[in-house]
N, C-alpha and C positions, 0 to 999 in steps of 0.2 A: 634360425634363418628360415624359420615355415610361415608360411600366410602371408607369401608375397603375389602381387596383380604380376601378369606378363604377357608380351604378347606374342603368338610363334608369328614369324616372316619366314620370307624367302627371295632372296635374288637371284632369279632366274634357275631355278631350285636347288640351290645352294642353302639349306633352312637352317634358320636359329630361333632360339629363344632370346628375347630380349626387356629387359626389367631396369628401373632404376635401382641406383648402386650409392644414395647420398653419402654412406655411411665409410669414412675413410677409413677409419680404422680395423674393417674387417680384415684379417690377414689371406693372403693368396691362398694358404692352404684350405680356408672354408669355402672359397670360391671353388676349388679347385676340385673340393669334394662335391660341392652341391653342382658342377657343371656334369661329372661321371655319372650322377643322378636323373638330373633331368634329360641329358643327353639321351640315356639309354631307348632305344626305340625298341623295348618289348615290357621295360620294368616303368618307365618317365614319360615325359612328352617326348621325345623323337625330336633330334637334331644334331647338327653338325658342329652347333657350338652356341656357347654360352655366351650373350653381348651384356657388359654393363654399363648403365649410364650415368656417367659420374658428373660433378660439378668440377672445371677446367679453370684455370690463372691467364690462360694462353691462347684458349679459342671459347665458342661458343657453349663445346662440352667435349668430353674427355670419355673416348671407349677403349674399354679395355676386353679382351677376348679370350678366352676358354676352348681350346679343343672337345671333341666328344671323351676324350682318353684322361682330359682333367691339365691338360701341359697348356704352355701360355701360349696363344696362339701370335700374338707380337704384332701381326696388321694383317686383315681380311680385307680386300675390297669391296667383296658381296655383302660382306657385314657393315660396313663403310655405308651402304644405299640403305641395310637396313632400319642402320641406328639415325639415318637425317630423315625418313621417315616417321619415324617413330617421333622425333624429338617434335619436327615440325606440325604434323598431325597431331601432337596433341597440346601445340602452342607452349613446351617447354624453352623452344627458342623463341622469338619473336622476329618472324624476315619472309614478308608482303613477297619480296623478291624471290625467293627461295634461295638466296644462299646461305650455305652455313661451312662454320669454319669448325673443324674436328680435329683435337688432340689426339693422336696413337701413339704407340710407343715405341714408333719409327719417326715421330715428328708432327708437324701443324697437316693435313688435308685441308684444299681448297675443292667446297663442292658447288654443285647449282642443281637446285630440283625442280622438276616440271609437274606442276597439277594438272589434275583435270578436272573436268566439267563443275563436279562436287566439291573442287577446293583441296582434295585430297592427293598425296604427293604418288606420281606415277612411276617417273624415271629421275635417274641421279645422275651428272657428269659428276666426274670424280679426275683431280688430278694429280696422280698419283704420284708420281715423283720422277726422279732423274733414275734410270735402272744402270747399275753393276754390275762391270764387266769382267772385276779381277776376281779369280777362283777363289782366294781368301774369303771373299764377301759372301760365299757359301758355303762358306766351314773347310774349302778343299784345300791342300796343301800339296802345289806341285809345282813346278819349274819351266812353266813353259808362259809365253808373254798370252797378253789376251790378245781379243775376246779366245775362248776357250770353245772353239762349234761342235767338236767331234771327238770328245773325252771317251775312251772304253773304260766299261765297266762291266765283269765280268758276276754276275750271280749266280748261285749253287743254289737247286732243291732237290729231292727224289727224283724227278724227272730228267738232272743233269746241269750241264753247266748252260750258261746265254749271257753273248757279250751284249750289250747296246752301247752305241755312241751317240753322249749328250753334252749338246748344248749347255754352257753353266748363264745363267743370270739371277740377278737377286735385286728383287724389289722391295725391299726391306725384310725377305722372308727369301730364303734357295730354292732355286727353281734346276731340277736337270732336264734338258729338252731333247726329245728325241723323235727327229722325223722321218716320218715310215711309209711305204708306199701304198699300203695298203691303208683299208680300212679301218679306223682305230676302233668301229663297233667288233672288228673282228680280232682285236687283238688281244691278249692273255692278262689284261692289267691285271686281274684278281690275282695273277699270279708272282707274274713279275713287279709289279710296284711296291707290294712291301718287301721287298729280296732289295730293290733298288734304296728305298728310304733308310732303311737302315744299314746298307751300305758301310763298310769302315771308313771307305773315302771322304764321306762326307761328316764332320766332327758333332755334328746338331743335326742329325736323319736331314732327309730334304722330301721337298716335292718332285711330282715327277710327273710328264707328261707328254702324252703320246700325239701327235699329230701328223696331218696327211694335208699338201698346199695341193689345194682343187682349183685356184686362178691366183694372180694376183692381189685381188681384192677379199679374199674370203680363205679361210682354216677351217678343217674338223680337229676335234680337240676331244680328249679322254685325259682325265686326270685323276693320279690316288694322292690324296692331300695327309701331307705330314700330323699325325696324330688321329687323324680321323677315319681316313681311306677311301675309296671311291667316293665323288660327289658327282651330282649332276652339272654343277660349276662351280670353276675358280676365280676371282676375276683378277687376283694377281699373279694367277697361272695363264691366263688369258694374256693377259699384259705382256709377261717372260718372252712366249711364244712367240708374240708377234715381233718383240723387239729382234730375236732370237734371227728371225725369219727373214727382218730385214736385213740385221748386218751380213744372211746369207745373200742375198738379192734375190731371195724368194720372192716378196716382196715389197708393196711401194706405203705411202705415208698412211693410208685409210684402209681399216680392213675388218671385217666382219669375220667373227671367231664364233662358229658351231660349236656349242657344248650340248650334252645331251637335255640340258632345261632350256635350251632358248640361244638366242644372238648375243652378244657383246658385242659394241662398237668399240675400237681401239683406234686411235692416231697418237703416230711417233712419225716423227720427220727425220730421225735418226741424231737427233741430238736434242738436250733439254726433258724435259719433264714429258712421262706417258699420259695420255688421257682416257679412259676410259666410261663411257655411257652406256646403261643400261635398266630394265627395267627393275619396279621391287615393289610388295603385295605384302601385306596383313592378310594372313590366313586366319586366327580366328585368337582371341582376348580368353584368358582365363584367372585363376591363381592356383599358385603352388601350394598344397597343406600337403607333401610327406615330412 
């Protein structure tokens, strides 16, 4: 699996690698090993996760996603802008328009990409799906009706115990949400989000994410992403949040989610399908010979 072309992206600094994948029969476990590899940002290229671009029966094309940790990442929406880039820029799909329809392994994504000047793809709507409300749909197992806004969850380190109360939503990945009044640049994620992730409560670790509502229309947003850990963005943590926000009446249908790489646009009207727009960049073309 050496002396493959790739090229690193990033959605709103959220970075992958991303490469063609024609070959079906590679098994998960080679993926799985070569994603720990290139992920590693001291030994590899540096990133957040592994994208592959496969040939699809159902949509335009078919990705499949890798954590930095090697675990399957199941649907990224930052990865989602990176891979209709990728496919469109280099005329793997054929669509004047920019749309493209993408296989995950949560289901079909409907996207629409915006070029610029050069022809080349800037920003991606992405629409991402209908979000879950019932605790089960994030591994949780408990007895109380939904939505679920203010679960405790109680974590232990050397430093002692720390309840948080979260918010459960799942956008085809678990998201726990936790709104806090303060600053999330000030808050202890490095500490508490992997205390949180791997959590017993949750049966498949989850995501977890910190956020502060500064109006109506706009969130700051810190997130440690299941398998990987702190990223500069999520955009299905993005998504969580703001669903999260409204069924609080934080809240209203448009709203602008700060992460530490940049803006997401998010619109939920509080029923039906999330949508998500936001920026995505080719950083730079190489190939893999370890």
């Amino acid at each position: 699996m050496s002396g493959f072309p790739f090229w690193k992206m990033h959605g709103t600094g959220n970075d992958f690698v991303v490469m063609r994948a024609d070959d079906l029969s590679v098994p998960d476990g080679r993926w799985s090993k070569l994603a720990t590899a290139v992920c590693d940002r001291h030994l590899g290229v540096g990133a957040d996760g592994l994208i592959l671009v496969q040939p699809s029966d159902v949509a335009d094309r078919k990705m499949r996603i890798f954590n930095a940790d090697g675990s399957d990442g199941v649907m990224c929406v930052n990865g989602i802008r990176c891979f209709v880039k990728f496919c469109l820029d280099q005329g793997l799909v054929d669509s004047p328009s920019g749309a493209m329809r993408v296989e995950t392994n949560t289901g079909v994504q409907e996207t629409q990409a915006t070029r610029g000047a050069d022809g080349l793809v800037e920003v991606v709507r992405i629409v991402v799906g209908v979000p879950e409300l019932d605790p089960a749909s994030v591994g949780v197992s408990i007895e109380q009706a939904m939505p679920v806004t203010a679960m405790p969850v109680t974590v232990e380190d050397a430093l002692g115990a720390t309840t948080v109360n979260v918010a459960l939503v799942s956008m085809g990945n678990p998201h726990a949400v936790n709104f806090i009044e303060g600053s999330p640049r000030d808050y202890p994620l490095e500490r508490i989000g992997p205390l949180v992730e791997h959590h017993t409560a949750f049966a498949d670790r989850t995501n977890y994410e910190v956020v502060r509502v500064t109006a109506r229309d706009h969130l700051e947003m810190r997130v440690w992403e299941r398998g990987v850990g702190e990223t500069l963005a999520c955009g299905s943590g993005a998504c969580a949040v703001v669903v999260a926000a409204r069924v609080l009446g934080y809240v209203d249908d448009q709203v602008d989610v700060a992460v530490p790489g940049g803006i997401l646009h998010i619109e939920w009207d509080g029923e039906g399908a999330v949508v998500l727009t936001g920026p995505v960049a080719r950083v730079f073309t190489a190939e893999w010979e370890h």
